[in-house]
GUVEX-383490 format. One record per residue (C-alpha): residue number from 1; residue in one letter; chain; x, y, z negated. Coordinates in steps of 0.5 Angstrom, whole numbers. Layout:
ATOM pos code unit X Y Z
ATOM NUM A A X Y Z
...
This chain:
ATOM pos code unit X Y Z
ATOM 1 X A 76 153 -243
ATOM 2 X A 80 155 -237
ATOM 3 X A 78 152 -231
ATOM 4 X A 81 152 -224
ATOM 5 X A 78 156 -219
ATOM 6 X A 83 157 -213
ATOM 7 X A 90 154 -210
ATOM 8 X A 93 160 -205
ATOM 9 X A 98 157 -202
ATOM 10 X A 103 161 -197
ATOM 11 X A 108 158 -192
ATOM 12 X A 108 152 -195
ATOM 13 X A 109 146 -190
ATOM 14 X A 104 146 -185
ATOM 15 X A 100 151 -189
ATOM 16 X A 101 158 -187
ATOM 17 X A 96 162 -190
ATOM 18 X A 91 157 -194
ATOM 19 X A 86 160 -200
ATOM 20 X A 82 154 -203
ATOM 21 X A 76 154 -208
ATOM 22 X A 76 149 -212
ATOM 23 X A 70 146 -216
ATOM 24 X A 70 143 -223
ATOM 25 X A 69 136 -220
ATOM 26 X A 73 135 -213
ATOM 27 X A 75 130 -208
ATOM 28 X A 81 130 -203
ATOM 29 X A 79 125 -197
ATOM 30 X A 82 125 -190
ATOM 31 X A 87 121 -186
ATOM 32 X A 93 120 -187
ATOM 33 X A 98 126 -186
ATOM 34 X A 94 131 -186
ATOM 35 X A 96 134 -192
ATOM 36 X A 92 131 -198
ATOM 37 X A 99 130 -203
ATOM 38 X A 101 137 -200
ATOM 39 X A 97 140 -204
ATOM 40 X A 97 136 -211
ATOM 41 X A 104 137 -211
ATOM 42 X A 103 144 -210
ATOM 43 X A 99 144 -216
ATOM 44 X A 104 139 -220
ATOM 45 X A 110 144 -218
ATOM 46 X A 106 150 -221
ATOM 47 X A 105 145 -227
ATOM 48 X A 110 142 -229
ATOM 49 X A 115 148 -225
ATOM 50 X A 120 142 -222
ATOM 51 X A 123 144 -216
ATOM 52 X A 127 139 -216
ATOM 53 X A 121 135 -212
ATOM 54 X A 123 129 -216
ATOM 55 X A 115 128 -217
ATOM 56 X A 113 130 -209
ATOM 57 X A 108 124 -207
ATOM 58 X A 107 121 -211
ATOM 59 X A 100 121 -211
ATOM 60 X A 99 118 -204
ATOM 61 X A 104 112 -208
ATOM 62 X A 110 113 -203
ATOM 63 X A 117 113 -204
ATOM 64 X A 118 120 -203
ATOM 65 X A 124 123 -199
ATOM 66 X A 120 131 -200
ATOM 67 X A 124 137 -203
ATOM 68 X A 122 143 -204
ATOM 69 X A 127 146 -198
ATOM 70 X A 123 141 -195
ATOM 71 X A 116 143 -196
ATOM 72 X A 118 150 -196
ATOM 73 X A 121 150 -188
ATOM 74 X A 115 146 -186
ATOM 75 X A 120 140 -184
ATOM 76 X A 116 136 -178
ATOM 77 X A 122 130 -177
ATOM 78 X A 128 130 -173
ATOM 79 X A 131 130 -165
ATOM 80 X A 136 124 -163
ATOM 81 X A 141 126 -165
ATOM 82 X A 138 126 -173
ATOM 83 X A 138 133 -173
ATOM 84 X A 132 135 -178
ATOM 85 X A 126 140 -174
ATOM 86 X A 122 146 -178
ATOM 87 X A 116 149 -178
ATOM 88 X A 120 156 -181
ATOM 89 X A 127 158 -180
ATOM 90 X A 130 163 -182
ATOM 91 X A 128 169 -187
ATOM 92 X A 122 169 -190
ATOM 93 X A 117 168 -197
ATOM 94 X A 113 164 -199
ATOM 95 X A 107 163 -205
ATOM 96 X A 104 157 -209
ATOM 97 X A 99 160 -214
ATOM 98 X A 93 158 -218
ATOM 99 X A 88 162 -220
ATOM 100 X A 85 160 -227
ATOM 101 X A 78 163 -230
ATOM 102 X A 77 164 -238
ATOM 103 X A 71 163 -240
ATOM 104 X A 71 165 -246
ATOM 105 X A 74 172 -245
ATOM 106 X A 71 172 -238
ATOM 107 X A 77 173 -234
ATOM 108 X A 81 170 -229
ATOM 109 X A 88 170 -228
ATOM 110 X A 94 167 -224
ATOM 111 X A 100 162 -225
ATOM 112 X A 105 161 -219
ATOM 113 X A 112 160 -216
ATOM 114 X A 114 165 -210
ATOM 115 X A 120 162 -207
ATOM 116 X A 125 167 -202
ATOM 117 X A 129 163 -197
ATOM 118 X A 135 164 -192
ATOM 119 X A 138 159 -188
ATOM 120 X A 138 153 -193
ATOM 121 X A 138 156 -200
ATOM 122 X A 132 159 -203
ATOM 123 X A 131 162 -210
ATOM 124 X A 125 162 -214
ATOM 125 X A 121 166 -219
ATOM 126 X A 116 164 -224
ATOM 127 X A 109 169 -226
ATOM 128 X A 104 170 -229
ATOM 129 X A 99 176 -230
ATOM 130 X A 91 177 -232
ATOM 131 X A 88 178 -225
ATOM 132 X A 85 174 -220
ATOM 133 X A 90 172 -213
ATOM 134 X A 89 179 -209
ATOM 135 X A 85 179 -202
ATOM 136 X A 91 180 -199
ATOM 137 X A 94 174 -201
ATOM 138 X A 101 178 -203
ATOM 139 X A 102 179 -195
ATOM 140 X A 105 186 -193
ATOM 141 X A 105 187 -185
ATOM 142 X A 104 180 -183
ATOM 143 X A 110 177 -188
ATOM 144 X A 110 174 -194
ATOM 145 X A 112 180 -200
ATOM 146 X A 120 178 -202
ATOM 147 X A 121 178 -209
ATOM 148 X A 122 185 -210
ATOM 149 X A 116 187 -207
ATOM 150 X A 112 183 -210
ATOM 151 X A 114 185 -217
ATOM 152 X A 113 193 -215
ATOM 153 X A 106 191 -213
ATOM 154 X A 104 186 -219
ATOM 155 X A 106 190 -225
ATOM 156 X A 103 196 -223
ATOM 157 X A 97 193 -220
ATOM 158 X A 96 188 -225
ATOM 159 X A 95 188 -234
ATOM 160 X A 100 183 -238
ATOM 161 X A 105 181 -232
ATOM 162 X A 109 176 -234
ATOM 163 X A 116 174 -230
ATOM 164 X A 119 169 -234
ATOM 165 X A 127 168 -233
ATOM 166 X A 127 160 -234
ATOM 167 X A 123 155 -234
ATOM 168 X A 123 153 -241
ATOM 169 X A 120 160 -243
ATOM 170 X A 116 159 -236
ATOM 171 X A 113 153 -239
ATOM 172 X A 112 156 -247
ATOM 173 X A 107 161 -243
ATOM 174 X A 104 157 -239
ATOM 175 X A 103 153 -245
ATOM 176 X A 99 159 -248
ATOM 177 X A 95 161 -243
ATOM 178 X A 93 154 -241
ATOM 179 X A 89 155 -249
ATOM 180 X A 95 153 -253
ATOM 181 X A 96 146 -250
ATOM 182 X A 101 140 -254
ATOM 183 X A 108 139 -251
ATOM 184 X A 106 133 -249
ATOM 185 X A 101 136 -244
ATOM 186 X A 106 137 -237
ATOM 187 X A 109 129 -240
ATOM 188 X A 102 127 -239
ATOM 189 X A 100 131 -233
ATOM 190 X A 106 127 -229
ATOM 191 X A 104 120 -232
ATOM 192 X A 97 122 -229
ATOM 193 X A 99 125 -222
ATOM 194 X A 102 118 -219
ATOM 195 X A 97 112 -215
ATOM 196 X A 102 107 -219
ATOM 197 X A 98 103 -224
ATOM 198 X A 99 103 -232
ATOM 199 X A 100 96 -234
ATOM 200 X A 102 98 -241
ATOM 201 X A 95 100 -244
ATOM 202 X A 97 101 -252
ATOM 203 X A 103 104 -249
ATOM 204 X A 99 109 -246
ATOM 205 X A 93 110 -251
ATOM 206 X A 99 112 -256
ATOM 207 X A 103 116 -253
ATOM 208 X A 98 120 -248
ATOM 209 X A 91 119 -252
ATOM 210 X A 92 118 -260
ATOM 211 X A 96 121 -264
ATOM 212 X A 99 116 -268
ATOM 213 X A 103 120 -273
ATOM 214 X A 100 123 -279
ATOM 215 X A 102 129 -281
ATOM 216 X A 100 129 -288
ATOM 217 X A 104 136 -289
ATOM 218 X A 100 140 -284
ATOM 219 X A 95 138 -288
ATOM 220 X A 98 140 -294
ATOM 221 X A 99 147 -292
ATOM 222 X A 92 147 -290
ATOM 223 X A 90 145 -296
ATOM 224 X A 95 150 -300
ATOM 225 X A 93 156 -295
ATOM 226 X A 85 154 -297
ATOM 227 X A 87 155 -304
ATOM 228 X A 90 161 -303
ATOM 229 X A 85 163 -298
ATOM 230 X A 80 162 -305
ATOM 231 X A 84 165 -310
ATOM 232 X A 84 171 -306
ATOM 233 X A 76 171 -305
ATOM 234 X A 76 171 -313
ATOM 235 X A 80 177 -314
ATOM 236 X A 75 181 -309
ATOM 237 X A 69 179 -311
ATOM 238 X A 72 181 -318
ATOM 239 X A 73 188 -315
ATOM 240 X A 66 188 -313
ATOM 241 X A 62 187 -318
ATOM 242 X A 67 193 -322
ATOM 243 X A 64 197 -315
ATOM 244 X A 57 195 -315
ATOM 245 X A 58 197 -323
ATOM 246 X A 60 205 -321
ATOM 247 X A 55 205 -316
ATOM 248 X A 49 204 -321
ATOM 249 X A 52 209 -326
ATOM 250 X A 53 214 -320
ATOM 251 X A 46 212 -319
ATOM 252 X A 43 214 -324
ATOM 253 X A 48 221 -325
ATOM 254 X A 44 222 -318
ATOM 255 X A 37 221 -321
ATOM 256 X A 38 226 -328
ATOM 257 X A 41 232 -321
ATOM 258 X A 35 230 -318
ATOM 259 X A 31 232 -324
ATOM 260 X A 35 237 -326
ATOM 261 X A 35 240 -319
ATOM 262 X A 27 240 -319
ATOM 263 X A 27 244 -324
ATOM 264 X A 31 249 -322
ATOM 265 X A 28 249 -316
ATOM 266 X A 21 251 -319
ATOM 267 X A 24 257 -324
ATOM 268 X A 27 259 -317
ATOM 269 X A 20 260 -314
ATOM 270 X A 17 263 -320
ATOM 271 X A 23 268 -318
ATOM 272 X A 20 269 -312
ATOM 273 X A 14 269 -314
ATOM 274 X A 16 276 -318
ATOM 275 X A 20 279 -314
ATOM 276 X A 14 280 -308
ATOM 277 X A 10 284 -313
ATOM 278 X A 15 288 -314
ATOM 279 X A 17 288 -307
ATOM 280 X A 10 290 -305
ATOM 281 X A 9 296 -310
ATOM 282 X A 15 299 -307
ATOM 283 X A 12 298 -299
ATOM 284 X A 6 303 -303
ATOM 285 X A 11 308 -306
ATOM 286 X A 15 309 -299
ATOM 287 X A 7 309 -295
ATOM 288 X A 7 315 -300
ATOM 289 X A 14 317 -297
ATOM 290 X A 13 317 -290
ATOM 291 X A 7 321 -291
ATOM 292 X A 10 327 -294
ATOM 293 X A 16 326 -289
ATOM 294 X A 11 326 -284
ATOM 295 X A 8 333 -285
ATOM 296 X A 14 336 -286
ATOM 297 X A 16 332 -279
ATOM 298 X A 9 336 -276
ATOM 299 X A 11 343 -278
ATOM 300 X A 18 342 -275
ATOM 301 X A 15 340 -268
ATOM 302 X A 12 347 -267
ATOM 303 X A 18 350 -269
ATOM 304 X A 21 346 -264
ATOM 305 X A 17 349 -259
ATOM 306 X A 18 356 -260
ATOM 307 X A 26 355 -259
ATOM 308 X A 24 351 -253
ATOM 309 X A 21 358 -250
ATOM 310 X A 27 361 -253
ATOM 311 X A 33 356 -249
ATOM 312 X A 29 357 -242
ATOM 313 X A 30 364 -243
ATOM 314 X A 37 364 -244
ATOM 315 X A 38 359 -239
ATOM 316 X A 36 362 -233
ATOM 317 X A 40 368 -236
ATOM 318 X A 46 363 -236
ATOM 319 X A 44 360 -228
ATOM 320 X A 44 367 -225
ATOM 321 X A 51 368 -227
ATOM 322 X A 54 362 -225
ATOM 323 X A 51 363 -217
ATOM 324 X A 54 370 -218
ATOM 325 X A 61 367 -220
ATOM 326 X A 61 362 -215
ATOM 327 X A 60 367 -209
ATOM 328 X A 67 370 -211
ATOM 329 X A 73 368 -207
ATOM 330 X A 78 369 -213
ATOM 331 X A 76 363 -216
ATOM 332 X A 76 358 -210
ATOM 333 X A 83 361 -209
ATOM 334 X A 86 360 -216
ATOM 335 X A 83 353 -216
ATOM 336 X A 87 352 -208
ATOM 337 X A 93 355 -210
ATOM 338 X A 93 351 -216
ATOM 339 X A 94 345 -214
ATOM 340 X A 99 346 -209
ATOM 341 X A 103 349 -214
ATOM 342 X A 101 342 -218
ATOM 343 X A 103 339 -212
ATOM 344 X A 110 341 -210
ATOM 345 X A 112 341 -217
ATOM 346 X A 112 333 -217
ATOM 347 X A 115 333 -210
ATOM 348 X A 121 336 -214
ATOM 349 X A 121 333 -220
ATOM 350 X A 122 326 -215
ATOM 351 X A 127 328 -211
ATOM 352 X A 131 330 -217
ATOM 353 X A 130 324 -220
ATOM 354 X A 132 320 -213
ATOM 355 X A 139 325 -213
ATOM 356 X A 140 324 -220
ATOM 357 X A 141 317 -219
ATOM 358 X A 143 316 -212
ATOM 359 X A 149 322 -215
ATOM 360 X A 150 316 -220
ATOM 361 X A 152 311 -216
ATOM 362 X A 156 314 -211
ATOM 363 X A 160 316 -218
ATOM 364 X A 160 309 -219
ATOM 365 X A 162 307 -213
ATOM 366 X A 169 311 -211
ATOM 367 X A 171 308 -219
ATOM 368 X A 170 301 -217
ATOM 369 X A 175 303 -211
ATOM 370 X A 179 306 -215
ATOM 371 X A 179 299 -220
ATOM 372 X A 180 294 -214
ATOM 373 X A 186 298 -211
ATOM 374 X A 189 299 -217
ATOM 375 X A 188 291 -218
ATOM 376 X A 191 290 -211
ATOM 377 X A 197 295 -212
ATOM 378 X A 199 290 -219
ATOM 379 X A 199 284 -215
ATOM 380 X A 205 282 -212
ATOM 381 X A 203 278 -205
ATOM 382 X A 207 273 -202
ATOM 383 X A 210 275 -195
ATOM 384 X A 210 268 -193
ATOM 385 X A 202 268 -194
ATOM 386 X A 201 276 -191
ATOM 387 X A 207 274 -185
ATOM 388 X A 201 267 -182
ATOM 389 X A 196 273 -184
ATOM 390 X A 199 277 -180
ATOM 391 X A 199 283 -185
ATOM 392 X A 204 288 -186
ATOM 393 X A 205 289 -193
ATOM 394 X A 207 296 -193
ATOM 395 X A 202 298 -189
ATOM 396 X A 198 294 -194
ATOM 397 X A 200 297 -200
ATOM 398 X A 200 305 -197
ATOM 399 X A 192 304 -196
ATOM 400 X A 191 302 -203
ATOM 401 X A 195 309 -205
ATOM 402 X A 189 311 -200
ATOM 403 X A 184 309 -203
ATOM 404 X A 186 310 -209
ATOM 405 X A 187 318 -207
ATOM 406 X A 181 320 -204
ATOM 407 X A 177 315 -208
ATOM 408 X A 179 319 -215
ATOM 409 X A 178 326 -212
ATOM 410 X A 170 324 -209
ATOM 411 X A 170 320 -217
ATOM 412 X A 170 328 -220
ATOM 413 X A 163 330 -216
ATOM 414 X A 157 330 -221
ATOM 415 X A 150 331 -220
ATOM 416 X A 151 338 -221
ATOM 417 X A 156 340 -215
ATOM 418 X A 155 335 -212
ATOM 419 X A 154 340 -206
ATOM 420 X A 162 340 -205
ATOM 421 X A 161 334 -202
ATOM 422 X A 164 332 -196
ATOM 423 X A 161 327 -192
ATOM 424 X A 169 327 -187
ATOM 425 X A 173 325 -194
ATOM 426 X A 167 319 -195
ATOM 427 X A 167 316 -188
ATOM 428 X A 175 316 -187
ATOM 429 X A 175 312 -195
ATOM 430 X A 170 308 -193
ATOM 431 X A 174 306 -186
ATOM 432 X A 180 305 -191
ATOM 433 X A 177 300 -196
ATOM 434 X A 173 295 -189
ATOM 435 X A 180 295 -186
ATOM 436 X A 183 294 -194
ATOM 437 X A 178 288 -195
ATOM 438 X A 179 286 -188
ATOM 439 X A 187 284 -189
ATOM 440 X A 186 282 -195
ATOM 441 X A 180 277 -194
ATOM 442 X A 186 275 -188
ATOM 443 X A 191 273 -194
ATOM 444 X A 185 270 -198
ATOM 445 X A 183 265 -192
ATOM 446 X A 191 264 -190
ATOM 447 X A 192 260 -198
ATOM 448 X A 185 257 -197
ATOM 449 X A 186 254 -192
ATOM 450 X A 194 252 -195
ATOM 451 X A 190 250 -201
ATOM 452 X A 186 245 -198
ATOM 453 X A 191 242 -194
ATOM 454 X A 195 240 -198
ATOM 455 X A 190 237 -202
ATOM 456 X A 188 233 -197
ATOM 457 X A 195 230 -197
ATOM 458 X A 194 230 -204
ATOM 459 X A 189 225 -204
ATOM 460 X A 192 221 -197
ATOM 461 X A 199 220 -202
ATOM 462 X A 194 217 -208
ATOM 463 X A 191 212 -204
ATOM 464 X A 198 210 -202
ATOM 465 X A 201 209 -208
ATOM 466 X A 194 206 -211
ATOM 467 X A 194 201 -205
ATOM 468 X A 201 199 -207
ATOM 469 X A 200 198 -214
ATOM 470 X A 195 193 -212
ATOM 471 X A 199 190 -208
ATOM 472 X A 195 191 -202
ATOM 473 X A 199 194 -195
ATOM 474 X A 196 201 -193
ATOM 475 X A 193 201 -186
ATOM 476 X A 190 205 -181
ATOM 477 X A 183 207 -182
ATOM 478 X A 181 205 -176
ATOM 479 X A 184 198 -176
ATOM 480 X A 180 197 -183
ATOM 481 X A 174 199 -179
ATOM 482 X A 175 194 -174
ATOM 483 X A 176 189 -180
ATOM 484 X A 169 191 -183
ATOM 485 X A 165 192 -176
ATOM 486 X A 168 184 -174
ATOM 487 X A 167 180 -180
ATOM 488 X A 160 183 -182
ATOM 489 X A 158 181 -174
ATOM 490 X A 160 175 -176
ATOM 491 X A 157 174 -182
ATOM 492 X A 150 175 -178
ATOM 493 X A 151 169 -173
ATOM 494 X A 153 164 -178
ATOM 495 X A 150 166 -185
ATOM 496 X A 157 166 -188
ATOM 497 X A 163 169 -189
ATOM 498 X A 168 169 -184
ATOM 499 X A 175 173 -186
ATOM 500 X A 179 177 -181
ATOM 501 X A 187 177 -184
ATOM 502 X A 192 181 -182
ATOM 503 X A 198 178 -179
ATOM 504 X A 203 182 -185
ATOM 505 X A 198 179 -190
ATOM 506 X A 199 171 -188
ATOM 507 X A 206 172 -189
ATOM 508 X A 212 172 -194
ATOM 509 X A 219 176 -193
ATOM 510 X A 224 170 -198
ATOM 511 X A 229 175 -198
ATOM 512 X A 227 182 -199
ATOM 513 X A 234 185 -194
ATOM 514 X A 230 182 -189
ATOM 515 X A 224 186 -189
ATOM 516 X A 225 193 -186
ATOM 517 X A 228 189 -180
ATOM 518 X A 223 184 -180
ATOM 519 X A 217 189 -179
ATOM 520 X A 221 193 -174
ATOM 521 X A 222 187 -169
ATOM 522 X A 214 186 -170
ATOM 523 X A 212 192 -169
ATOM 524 X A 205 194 -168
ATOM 525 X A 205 186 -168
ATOM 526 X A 203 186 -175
ATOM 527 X A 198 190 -175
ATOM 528 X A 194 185 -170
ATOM 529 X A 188 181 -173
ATOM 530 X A 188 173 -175
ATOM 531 X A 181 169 -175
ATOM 532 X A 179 161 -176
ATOM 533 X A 179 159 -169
ATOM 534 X A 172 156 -169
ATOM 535 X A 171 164 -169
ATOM 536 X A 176 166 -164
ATOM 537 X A 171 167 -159
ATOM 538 X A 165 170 -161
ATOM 539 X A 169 175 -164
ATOM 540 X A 172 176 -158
ATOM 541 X A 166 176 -155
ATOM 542 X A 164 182 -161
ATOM 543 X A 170 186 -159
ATOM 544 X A 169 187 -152
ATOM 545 X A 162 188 -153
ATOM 546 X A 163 194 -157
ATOM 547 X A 170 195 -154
ATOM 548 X A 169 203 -153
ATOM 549 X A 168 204 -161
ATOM 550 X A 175 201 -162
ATOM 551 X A 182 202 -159
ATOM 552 X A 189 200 -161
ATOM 553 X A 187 192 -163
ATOM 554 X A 188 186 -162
ATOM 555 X A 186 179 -164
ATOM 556 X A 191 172 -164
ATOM 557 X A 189 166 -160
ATOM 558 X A 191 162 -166
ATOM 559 X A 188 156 -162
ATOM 560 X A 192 157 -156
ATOM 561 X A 198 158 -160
ATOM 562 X A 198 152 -164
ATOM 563 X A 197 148 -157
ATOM 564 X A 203 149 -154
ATOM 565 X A 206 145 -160
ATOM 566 X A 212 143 -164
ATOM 567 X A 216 150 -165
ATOM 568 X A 223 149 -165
ATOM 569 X A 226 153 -171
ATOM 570 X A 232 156 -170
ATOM 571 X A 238 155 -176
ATOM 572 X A 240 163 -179
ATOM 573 X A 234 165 -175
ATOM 574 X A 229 171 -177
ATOM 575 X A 223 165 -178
ATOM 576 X A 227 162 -183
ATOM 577 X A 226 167 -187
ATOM 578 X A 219 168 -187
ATOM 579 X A 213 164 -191
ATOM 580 X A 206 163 -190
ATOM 581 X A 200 158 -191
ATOM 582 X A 197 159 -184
ATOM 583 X A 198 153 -180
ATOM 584 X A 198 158 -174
């Protein structure tokens, strides 16, 4: 059975934040308008998901005029002027949400609706997951979680969420979880709900209570399954008879092992048997072993003794030399000197080590000069690039032959003359090749940076041409800015989109000779900006807000224009040739 446990209710008319239990047997009594239907249609909108409000208050036996946008913002009536008044406005959530306990698999879980609200619109969401309603009652931070925090926190805190992307599949899961319920169940839910009397009995026992139509062919299906079911049976019971057969076949295998098995068992402890006889006549022969091993064990413990006295004897023949050696100098001399000969020979081998490789590297060293001067000397640099870096070419080139000189007399040093090093010739190749570098890095930054310049010119030009091939007129970053900065601004106070045109978009050249003296008499008046006039204040209003962001526009005072009405259009003017939908 399921039973319904809790009705959570959040921003939901003057309930803000509401947790009710409930009991299998439940009285809602009170005055009038202190909410009693609030919560039944709560219920009923989880049940039957109308968010049309077309069922709202039926239960109080009222004509209804309650919409969900209604019950949502807490509508609490009207001023003089007919306008309605709220209890919420704004932006914000709102949950309804009942708990249900399964009392077979000793379990709750949850149905409801959340509804996120801007101004009049809404959106609602349907779910269902295997849990109870969370202490927090799906409220972060003071406010009601949006949709798409609460769908973060419910699939990872909870097990078999279910966010239906209909009704119709909203309703076909509600229908599972309720205990497979018939689809006349949400038909009978809305008959039940409102106070109205039912005056067409057997209508009502017919369609709601009985089932008048027989469905003769479930029942066949029933029955065919029925006798498949017992087909199956009998061909298992075959299979069981052939088991249970083997089983006393190998039943009566095991009971033959078995006495086989004891047999064998006895002839193996006759063995045993026989073998500790044996065992026991040769423990007696080895006791007559170990009693001739131990006479002849005495007789060599007295020779033992005898050569004890003669190695004393000669040890201390052997312990008086040793104190002699020792007070002789030349033994502790010879040990000194040689380990300090040990000692300087690593010493040399190190340094040896070190000059052979640090040998090598210079070697490679003044090749890597020679390879990158001869590069620089095949290159053929351009005189315009070395002229903005300020290099002379010449020069240039000579100092590579420099290098190139003195770094191929240095390349034929080794490890073995080595000592015909000049520390002079080094020092002035390697001021030759910083000062070789130096120019060269000078040219490099030179086309880096031309390079990258005319990339930059490059990009602006397909902008261009593709905004051209859209058929969208370029304009200036700033003022594309500014467009976006007021419209957005806008779309904050008013909830809607209000667009800034540009006075060369809301016009149309007939005659393209026209064009380019058209554009030369307006000038930068082109580039002014155009805005429906209800709008022209408070845009004006944002742009002197925020006048220090922004400089070089203007915004046209359509209305103002318009008042000083009829305009008189001259013959074979400029006017005549321009077209626009813009009554300004």
């Amino acid at each position: 059975m399921k039973l319904l446990k809790k009705v959570l209710l959040i921003n939901w008319h003057s309930f803000s934040k509401e947790l009710i239990e409930v009991g299998n047997i439940n009285f809602l009594t009170g005055k009038n308008a202190v909410g009693k239907s609030t919560i039944v249609d709560a219920i009923q909108l989880v049940i039957l998901a109308d968010t049309r409000g077309t069922s709202f208050n039926k239960a109080a036996s009222e004509k209804s005029g309650r919409t969900v946008i209604s019950y949502l913002k807490g509508e609490i009536g009207g001023d003089e002027q007919g306008n309605k008044r709220y209890m919420r406005d704004g932006e914000f959530s709102s949950y309804v949400a009942l708990e249900f306990y399964d009392d077979q698999k000793d379990e709750p879980f949850v149905i409801g609706l959340q509804f996120d609200v801007i101004g009049d619109k809404l959106v609602s969401h349907q779910f269902i997951y295997d849990g109870a309603i969370p202490e927090q009652c799906f409220i972060l931070n003071n406010r009601a979680m949006p949709f798409k925090i609460f769908k973060e926190y419910v699939t990872s805190e909870f097990r078999n969420v279910i966010l239906p992307d209909s009704l119709s599949t909203y309703k076909e899961e509600m229908r599972k979880k309720l205990g497979h319920l018939s689809q006349r169940f949400f038909a009978l839910f809305k008959k039940a709900v409102p106070f109205q009397p039912i005056y067409d009995i057997r209508k009502f026992i017919t369609e709601f209570v009985c089932d008048v139509k027989y469905d003769i062919k479930g029942d066949l299906e029933k029955m065919q399954e029925n006798i498949r079911n017992y087909t199956s049976l009998e061909v298992e019971s075959k299979l069981i008879e052939k088991k249970i057969y083997h089983l006393q076949r190998i039943h009566e295998y095991y009971e033959s092992y078995a006495a086989d098995k004891n047999k064998c068992e006895q002839a193996n402890y006759l063995v045993a048997k026989l073998e500790i006889a044996k065992k026991k006549k040769d423990i007696a022969n080895l006791n007559e072993e170990i009693k001739k091993h131990q006479r002849r064990f005495d007789d060599l413990g007295v020779e033992e003794v005898a050569l004890t006295q003669n190695v004393e004897s000669w040890s201390k023949v052997r312990d008086q030399l040793i104190v002699e050696r020792d007070n002789s100098d030349s033994k502790n001399k010879h040990e000194k000197y040689g380990k300090q000969k040990e000692d300087i020979k690593k010493e040399i081998d190190m340094i040896t080590d070190v000059f052979s490789r640090s040998a090598t590297r210079l070697i490679n060293t003044f090749q890597e000069f020679i390879q990158k001067a001869e590069q620089i000397k095949e290159y053929t640099f351009d005189p315009e690039v070395a002229n903005l870096a300020k290099v002379d070419l010449d020069l240039f080139y000579a100092k590579a032959d420099q290098v190139i000189e003195k770094a191929s007399v240095l390349a034929k040093l080794n490890a073995d003359n080595l000592n015909k090093y000049n520390e002079h010739q080094v020092i002035e190749l390697t001021q030759n090749v910083a000062s070789l570098e130096d120019d060269f890095m000078k040219m490099h930054n030179v086309v880096e940076a031309t390079k990258q310049t005319y990339i930059d010119q490059r990009d602006r030009c397909l902008n261009t041409i593709e905004t051209l091939r859209n058929g969208k007129k370029s304009y200036p970053a700033h003022l594309i800015e500014f467009k976006e900065f007021i419209e957005e601004k806008l779309y904050e106070m008013h909830h809607e989109n209000i667009e800034l045109n540009f006075v060369a978009d809301l016009m149309e050249i007939k005659n393209k000779k026209w064009q380019q003296a058209l554009e030369c008499y307006l000038s930068a008046q082109k580039f002014s900006f155009v805005v429906d006039s209800r709008y022209f204040k408070d845009a004006i209003t944002i742009y002197n807000q925020n006048r220090h962001l922004f400089s070089d526009v203007s915004i046209i005072d359509t209305e103002k224009i318009y008042q000083r009405a009829p305009f008189k259009v001259l013959n074979q003017s400029l006017a005549t040739e321009i077209e626009t939908d813009n009554k300004y």
